[in-house]
N, C-alpha and C positions, 0 to 999 in steps of 0.2 A: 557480622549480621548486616545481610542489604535489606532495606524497602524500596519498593518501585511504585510510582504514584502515577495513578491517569484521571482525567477529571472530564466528567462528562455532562452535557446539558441536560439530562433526563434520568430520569431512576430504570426507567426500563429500557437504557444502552447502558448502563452499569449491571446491570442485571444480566442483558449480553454476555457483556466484558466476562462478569465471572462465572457463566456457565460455560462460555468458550476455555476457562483459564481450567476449570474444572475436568471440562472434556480433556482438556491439554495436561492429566496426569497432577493438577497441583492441589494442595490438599484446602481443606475445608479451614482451616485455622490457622493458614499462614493469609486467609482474603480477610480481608475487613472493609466496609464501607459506612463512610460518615456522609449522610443525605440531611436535608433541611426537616428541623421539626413537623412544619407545615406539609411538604412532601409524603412525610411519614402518615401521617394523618389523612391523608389522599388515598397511600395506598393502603391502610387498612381499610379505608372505607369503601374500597375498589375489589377490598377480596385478595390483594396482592398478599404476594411469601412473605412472612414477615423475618422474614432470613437476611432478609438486608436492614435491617434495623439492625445498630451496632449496641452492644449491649454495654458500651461506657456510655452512653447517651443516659442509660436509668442511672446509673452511677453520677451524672452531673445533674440528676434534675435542683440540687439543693442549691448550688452555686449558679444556677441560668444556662440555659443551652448551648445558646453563643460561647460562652466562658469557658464549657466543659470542652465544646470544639476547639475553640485557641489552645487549652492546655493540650488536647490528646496531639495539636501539630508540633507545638514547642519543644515537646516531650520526645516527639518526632525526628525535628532537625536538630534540637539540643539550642544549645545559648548562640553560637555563633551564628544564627540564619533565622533571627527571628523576622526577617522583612519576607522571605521565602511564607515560613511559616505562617504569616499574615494575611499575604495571598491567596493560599487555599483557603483559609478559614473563611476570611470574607467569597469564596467560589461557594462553600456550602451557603452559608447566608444569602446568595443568590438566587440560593435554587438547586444550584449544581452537582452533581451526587459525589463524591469523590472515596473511588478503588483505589488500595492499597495492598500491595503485595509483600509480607517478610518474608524474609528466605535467609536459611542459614547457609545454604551453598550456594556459593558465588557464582559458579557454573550456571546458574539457571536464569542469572539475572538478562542477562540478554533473550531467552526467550520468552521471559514475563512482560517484557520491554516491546518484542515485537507484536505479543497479541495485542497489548494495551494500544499501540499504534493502530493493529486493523483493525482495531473494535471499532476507532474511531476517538480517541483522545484528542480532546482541544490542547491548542496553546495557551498553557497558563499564562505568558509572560507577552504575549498577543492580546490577549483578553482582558489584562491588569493596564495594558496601556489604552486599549478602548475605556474603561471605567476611570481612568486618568483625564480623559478629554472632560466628562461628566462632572469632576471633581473630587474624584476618589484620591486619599490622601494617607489612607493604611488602615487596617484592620480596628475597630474598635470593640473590643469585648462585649460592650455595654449595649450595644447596636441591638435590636432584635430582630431575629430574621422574618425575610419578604413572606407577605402572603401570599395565597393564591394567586390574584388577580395581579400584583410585583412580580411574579415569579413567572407568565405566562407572558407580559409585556416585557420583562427580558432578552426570554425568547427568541419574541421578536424582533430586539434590536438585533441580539446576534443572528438569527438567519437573516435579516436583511443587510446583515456586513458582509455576513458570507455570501450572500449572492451578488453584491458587486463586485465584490472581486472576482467571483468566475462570468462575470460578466466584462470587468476588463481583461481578463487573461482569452478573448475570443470574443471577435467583433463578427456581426451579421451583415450578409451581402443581400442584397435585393436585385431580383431578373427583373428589368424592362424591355416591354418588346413596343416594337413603331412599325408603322405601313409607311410607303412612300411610293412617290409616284416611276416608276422605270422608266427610266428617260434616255436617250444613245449616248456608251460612254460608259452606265452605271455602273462601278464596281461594288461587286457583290464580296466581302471580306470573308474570307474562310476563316472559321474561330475553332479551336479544338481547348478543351482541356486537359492539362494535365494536373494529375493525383501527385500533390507536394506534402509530403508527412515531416513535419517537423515532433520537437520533443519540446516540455514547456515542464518547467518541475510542481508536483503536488504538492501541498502542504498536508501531510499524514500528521500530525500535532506533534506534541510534544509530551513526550516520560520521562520522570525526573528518576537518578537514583540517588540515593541518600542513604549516606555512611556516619554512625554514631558510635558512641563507646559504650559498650554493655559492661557492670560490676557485676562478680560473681564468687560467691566466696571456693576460695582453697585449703587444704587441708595437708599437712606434711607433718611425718614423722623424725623425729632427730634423740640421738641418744647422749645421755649429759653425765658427766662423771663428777663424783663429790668424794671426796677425799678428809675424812675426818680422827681426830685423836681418841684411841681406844683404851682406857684405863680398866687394868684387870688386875687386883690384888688376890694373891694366893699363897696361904698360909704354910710354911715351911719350919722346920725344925733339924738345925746342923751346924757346926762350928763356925765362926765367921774366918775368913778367909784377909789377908793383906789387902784383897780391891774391895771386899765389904768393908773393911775396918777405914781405907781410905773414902769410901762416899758416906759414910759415918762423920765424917767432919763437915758433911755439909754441902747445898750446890742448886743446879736450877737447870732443867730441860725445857727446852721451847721445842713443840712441835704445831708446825703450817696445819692449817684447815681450811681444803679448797674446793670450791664447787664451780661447774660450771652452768653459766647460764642460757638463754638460747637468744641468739639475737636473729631478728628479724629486717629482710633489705629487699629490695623489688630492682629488678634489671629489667630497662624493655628494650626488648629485642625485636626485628622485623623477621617475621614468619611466615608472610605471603602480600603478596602486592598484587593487587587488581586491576587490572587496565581494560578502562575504559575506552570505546573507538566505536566505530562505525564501519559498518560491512558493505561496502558498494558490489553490485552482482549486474552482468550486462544480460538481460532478453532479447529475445528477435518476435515481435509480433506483425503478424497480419494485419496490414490494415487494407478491404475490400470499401469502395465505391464504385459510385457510377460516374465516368465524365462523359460531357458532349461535341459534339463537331458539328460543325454546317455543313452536309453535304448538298451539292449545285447537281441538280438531276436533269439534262436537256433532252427533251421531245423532238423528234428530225419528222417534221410532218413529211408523207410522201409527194417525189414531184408530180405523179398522177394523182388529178384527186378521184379518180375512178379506184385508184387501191385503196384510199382510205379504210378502215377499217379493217383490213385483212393484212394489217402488220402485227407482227408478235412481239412486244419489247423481252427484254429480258428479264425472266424471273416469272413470264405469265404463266397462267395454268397451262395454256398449250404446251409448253418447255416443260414442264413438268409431266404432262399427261405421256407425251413422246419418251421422256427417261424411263417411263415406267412401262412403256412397250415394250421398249428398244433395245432399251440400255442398262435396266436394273438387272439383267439376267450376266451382264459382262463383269458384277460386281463393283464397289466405290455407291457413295450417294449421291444424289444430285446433286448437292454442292460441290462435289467434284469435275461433273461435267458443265459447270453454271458457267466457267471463264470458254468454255468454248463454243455454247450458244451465245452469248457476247459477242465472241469475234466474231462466229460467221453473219451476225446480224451486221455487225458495224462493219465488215466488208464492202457490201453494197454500198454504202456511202462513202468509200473509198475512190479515187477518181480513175486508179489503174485498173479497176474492176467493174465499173458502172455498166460498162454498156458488153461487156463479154459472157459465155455463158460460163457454167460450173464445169463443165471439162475443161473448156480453156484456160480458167484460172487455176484448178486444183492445184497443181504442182508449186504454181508461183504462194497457192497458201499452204501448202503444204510448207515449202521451205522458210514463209514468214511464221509460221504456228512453230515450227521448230526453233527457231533462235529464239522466240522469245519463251519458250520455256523449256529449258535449259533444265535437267534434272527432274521435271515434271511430267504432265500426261504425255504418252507415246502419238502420232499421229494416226496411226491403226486406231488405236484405242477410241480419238475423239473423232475421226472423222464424220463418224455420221451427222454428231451433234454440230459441227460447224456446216456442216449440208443444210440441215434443218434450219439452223440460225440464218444462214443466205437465201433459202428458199421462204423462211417466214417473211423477207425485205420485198422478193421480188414478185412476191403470192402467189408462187406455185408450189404450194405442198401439198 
């Protein structure tokens, strides 16, 4: 016989706990929950199932609450764990609802163990040492449990533990931004982020299992032999005989009478052994953000300022408007053809090509458009768009 034990801050994550354990195939009478008098009293007055009210609680009301809870743990871990046993007891006295799982198959203990974890099971022996700092010194039967307004400032001590610690386990960065004056010389730092996914371990609580010795009577059959002296007299009439006339003088028979009886002797023998362990299993998740870069974007004003305004950077509507002339019917999107409006813009500000026209250079961009994309758009294919891109520089489109 196992029990698996989770202990939770609230009646209605225990209430979770066993409707999850419930959905998960396990029966109504192997769950039991011991919650706080006071609790109890909340949730009938709330309308709550009174299905989580443990029915030894009516059973202890002669002997005090607290009392009947110490005994049902005692009873639990047995003699040698009564500091264990202590610990929960004083967890309901707090507040705290505590699920319990029997199970007569061994098998199942490990998955009564895992829901109790995703329910959300505290660490009892985490919790015992925060009530350590306070003064806590061991269970006292006599103790009566917290009230209402104990049991909600609890609470609060533990969600404000628990949120420091996931407040140390991830520290907060703050963006500052500054203006400054451009002065000759400025360097401008290019900053990029990168996405760093480290692993940092959860604390999913802690489920105890606990192993006791159950008595139960036996029963055996055994067959027992008795062996006793049968005296039968039977009256005769006939001469006596030499061996009558000699036990005529006299003598004495002894006959044994023996019975047996059943002794009784107990052998223990090991008949199965349970091992206890822990299942590590590896995941791969996703982890999506956003990071940033400084991109340095430079404007090449024209050396005529007669062309002002009849330059087309890259990416303007113009470029666009042309793709969709031109170029959408040759198939690819305009992001396709974007690296070769580019070039032919940034040509012109090229110094082997400044002052030449677009026949004279075609060739020499041609063969510079080809080495550098190498496996990418054909020069058939981009020409026109590097036309457009030169002819946007030099304002004759």
């Amino acid at each position: 016989m196992q029990t698996v034990i989770g202990v939770f801050d609230s009646v209605d994550e225990a209430q979770s706990a066993r409707e999850a354990l419930l959905s998960a195939g396990f029966q109504a009478s192997e769950l039991r929950v011991q919650s706080s008098a006071e609790l109890d009293r909340g949730s009938q007055a709330d309308g709550a199932s009174p299905s989580l009210t443990d029915t030894t609680r009516r059973d202890s009301d002669n002997e005090g609450f607290m009392a009947g809870v110490g005994r049902f743990f005692s009873e639990l871990f047995g003699s040698n764990d009564t500091t264990q046993a202590g610990h929960y007891s004083e967890a309901v006295r707090r507040g705290s609802s505590v699920l319990t799982v029997t199970l007569a198959d061994d098998s199942r203990v490990e998955q009564a163990r895992s829901a109790l974890a995703a329910a959300g099971a505290v660490d009892i022996d985490k919790r015992t040492e925060s009530w350590r700092q306070e003064g806590y010194e061991g269970f006292d039967p006599a103790s009566a449990p917290y009230k209402s307004e104990q049991i909600l400032a609890e609470r609060s001590r533990n969600q404000a533990q628990m949120d420091l610690l996931r407040q140390s386990d991830s520290a907060g960065s703050a963006d500052t931004a500054r203006a400054s004056q451009v002065a000759d010389g400025t360097v401008i730092p290019v900053v990029r982020e990168e996405l760093e996914v480290g692993k940092h371990a959860v604390d999913l609580g802690t489920v105890r299992v606990v192993s006791r010795t159950e008595t139960r009577p036996v029963q055996e059959q055994v067959q027992l032999r008795e062996e006793r002296a049968d005296i039968e007299r039977r009256p005769i009439d006939r001469p006596a005989t030499d061996a009558d006339l000699k036990a005529f003088e006299g003598g004495a028979i002894e006959i044994h009478e023996t019975a047996e009886r059943a002794v009784v002797s107990k052998n223990a023998r090991v008949v199965e052994e349970v091992v206890v362990s822990t299942d590590a299993s590896l995941r791969t998740e996703t982890v999506s953000d956003q990071v940033r870069s400084t991109v340095v974007e430079v404007d090449k004003a024209p050396a005529n300022p007669a062309m002002a305004g009849q330059t087309s950077p890259a990416g303007s509507p113009d470029y666009r408007s042309h793709y969709q002339a031109n170029m959408a019917s040759m198939g690819g999107s305009y992001e396709d053809y974007q690296p070769a409006y580019e070039y032919g813009s940034q040509m012109r500000s090229d110094p082997r090509y400044a002052s030449r026209s677009w026949d004279d250079v075609e060739a020499d961009a041609q063969h510079d458009w080809s080495s550098r994309n190498t496996g990418g758009s054909t020069w058939e294919k981009s020409k026109q768009a590097v036309k457009h891109g030169w002819e946007s520089m030099t304002g004759r489109r």
